[in-house]
N, C-alpha and C positions, 0 to 999 in steps of 0.2 A: 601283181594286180592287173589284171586286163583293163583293156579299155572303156569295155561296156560299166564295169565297177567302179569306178575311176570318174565317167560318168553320172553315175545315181548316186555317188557323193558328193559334189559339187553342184549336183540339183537338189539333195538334199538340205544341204546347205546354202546354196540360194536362197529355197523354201522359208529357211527359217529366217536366214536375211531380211526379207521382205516383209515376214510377219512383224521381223519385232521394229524397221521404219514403220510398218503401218501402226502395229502401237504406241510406238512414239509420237505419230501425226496426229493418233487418235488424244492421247491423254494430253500434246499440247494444245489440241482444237478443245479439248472438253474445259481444262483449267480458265481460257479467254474466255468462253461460253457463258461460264459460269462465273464470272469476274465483271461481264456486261450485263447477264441477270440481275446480277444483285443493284449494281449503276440503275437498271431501267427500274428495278420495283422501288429504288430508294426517290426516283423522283415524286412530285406535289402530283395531286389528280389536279386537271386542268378544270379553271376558275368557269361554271355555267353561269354565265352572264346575259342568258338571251345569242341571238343570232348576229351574226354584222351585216349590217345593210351594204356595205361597202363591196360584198363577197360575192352578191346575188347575182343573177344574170343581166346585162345591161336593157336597158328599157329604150334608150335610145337603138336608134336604125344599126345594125350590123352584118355589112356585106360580105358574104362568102364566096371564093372564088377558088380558083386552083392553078397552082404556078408546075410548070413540067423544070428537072433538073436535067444536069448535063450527061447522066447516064438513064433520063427518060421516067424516071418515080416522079409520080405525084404529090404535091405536096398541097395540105391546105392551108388557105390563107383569109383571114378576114381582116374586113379594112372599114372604117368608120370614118366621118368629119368630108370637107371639101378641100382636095387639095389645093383648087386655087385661094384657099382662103389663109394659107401659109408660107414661110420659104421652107421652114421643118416640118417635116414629116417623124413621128417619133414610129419608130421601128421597136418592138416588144419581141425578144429571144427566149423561150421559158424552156428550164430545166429537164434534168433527167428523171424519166417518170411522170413530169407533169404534160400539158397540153394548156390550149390558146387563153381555156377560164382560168388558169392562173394567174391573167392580169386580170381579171374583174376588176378588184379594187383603183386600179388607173386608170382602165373602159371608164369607170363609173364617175373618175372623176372628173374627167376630162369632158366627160358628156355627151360625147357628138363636136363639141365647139372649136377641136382641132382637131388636123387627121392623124388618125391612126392607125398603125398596122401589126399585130401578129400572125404568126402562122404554125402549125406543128409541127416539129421536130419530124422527119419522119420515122415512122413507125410508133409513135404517139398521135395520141387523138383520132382524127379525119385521115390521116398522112399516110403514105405506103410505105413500108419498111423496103422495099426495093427489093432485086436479087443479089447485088453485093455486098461483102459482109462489110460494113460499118468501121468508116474508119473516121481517127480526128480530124484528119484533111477533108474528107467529105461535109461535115459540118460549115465548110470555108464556103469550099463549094457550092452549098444547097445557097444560102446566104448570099451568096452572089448572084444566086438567080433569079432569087425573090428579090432584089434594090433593083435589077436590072426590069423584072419585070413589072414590078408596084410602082418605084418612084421616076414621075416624070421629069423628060430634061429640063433642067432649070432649076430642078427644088434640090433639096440633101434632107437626109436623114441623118435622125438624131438615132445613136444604136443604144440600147438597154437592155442586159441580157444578164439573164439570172443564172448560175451555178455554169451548166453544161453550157447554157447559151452567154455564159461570159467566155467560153472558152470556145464557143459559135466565133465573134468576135475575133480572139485573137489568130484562131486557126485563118480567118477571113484576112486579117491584114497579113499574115504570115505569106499567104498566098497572093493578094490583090489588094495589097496597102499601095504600091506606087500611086501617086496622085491622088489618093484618100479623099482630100478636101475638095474637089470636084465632086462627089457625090455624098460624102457623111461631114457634119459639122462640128458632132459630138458624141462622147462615150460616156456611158455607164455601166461600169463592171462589179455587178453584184454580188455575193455569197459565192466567190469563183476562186480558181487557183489555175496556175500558168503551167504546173508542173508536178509529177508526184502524187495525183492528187488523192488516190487508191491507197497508199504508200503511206501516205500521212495522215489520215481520219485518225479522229481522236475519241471513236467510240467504244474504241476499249479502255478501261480507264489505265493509267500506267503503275497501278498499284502493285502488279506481281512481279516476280524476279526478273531481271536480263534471260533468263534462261526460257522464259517462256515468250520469248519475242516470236522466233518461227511460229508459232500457232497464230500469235494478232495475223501475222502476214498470211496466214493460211484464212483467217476467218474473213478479213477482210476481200482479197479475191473469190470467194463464197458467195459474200453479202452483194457482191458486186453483180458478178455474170451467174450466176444459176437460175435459169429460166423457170423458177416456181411460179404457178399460180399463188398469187395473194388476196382471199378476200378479206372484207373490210367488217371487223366484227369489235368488240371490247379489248379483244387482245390485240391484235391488229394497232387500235388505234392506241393502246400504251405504248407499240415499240414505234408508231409513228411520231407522238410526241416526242418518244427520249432523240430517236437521229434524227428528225429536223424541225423544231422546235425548243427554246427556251424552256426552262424550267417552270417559270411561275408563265404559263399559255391559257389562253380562249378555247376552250372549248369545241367552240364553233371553228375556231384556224385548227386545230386537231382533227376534226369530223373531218372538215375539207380538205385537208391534205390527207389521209386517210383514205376517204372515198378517193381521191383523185391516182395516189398509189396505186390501188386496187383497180383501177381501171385501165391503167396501162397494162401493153399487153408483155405478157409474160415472156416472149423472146425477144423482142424491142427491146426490153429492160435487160436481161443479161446480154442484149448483145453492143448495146452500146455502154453497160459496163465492161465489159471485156473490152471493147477500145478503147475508155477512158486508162486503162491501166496502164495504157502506152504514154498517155497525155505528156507533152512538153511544146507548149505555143510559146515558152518565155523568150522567143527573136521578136514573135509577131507585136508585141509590145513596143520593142526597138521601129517596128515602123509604122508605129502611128507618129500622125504629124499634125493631131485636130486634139481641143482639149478634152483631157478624160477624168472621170472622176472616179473613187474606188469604195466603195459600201460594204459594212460587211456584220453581223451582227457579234458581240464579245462570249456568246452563247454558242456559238457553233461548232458542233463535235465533226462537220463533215469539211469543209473548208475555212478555217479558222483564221483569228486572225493573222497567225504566221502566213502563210497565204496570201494575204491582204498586204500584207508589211514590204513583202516581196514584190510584190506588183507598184504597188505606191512607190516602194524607191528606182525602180527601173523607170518610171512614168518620169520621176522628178527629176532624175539624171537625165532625160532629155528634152526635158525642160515644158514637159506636157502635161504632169497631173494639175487638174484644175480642185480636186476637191479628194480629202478625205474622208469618210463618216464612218464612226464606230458607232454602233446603237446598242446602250445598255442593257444587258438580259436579251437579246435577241437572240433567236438559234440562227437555220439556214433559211428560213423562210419569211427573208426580210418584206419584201414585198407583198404579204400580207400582216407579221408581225407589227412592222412601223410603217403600216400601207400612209399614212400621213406625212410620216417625214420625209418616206421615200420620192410620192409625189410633189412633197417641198422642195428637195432638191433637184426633181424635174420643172416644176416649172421655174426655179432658178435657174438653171443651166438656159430653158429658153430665155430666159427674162433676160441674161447676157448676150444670147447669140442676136438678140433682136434691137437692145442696144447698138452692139457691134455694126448691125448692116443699118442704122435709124427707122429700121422700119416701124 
């Protein structure tokens, strides 16, 4: 047999190698597919109860501004309340795919009547996605640019940071925890995971065999970083309820998370999926040294409470978590699902910190 022969049999068979992994890749991506379809049509249509006042855009004064980071993107930031009228400043961190009206509900309650501050992740919302590609550590980064540049010397903020921006947070102390308590007083780590977090979503149900695990792992780096355009239509907003929202949900928290999905932009979203798949800030935990508290909703197919469990026992072991809260029936979108509780246990935390100092 020559060598030319010899050749176009071992690409022939190559050839066929690769067809039949791609079959394989195909028929385990199809089996999860279709194992999630049935999970999302089997939930409740969500309860129309009217709109939430809570959700709307704030009526009070909201100042917009823009903070530059350490490799030059801009980022947006709006700030509300007087800071000499506090020693905390509460710092608002909002998730992947969301932007700054994700806190409406805590803008709104808070009023004007203390300061406050979000900003957009960037490449969400107002923000520039920059020219380098997105990584956990950047997230630290952006974060320390905004305290450094929003909160004046003297005050500390209080940090709250929902999903990606609870892992905003740790990536932040991972990097710039020494000395903590000179600038932040307190934490709140919402609908978040330290570790895994791609890896562990719970939105495929585990109802199929072991053997069709490679495909969840395949669907989920999918779901994650594929730069699809997503608009916001009936369908749309059934798979927005199933991944992050509770089963028995509002309506109106469905529309709204929904349209806010759909607004984000299509490469921002797979591209800071694609870095979340890296995620592991569970040191950044180990150095906080301010109290923290850990939220998370019992609902949640994307950061779950395992997740939560995780973090709460590393906080306690060093002698830091101040607070647990599971919220019954909640998905991932505590902060507008139990926009009440959540703000209860904000203004708790301050109602401590402000004891603390007798102010």
């Amino acid at each position: 047999m020559t060598a030319k022969s010899r050749w176009a049999i071992a690409r022939r068979w190559a050839l066929v190698g690769a067809g039949g992994i791609g079959a394989f890749a195909a028929a385990q991506l199809a089996a999860n597919v279709g194992a999630l379809g049935r999970e999302m049509l089997a939930f409740p249509d969500p309860i129309d109860d009217g709109p939430d006042p809570q959700l709307a855009a704030p009526k009070h004064a909201m100042r917009s501004s823009v903070v530059g980071t350490s490799d030059g993107t801009l980022l947006h930031v709006v700030a509300s309340g007087d800071v000499d009228d506090a020693d905390e400043i509460v710092v608002f961190i909002h998730g992947w795919t969301c932007n700054t009206a994700f806190w409406n509900a805590q803008f709104n309650h808070f009023g004007g009547t203390r300061p406050v501050i979000a900003y957009d992740q960037r490449g969400h919302g107002l923000s520039e996605l920059g020219r380098s590609r997105p990584t956990v550590e950047m997230l630290g980064h952006d974060l320390q640019a905004v305290l450094e540049a929003m909160i004046p010397e003297g005050k500390r903020a209080v940090l709250v940071g929902h999903s990606m921006g609870g892992m905003t947070i740790m990536s932040w102390a991972q990097q710039f925890g020494a000395g903590m308590e000179d600038k932040v007083s307190a934490i709140i780590l919402c609908s978040t995971a330290a570790r895994g977090v791609v890896q562990r979503q719970k939105l495929v149900p585990d109802t199929l065999p072991a053997f069709f695990d490679p495909g969840r792992k395949i669907l989920a780096r999918l779901f994650t970083s594929t730069p699809m355009p997503l608009p916001s239509n009936a369908s749309t907003s059934k798979i927005s309820h199933y991944v992050a929202l509770g089963p028995i949900a509002r309506k109106a928290h469905v529309d709204f998370t929904d349209e806010m999905i759909s607004a984000c932009s299509p490469t921002a979203r797979g591209a800071w999926g694609a870095a979340m798949y890296r995620l592991d800030v569970l040191s950044g935990l180990e150095k906080i040294t301010v109290p923290t508290s850990v939220v998370v909703g019992d609902e949640d197919l994307l950061t779950s409470v395992e997740h939560a469990d995780e973090m709460a026992a590393a906080l306690s072991r060093s002698g830091f978590l101040n607070a647990y809260r599971t919220y019954e029936g909640a998905g991932h979108m505590v902060p507008l699902e139990r926009s009440a509780e959540l703000n209860d246990l904000i203004d708790e935390v301050l109602g401590d910190l402000s004891a603390a100092t007798g102010s």
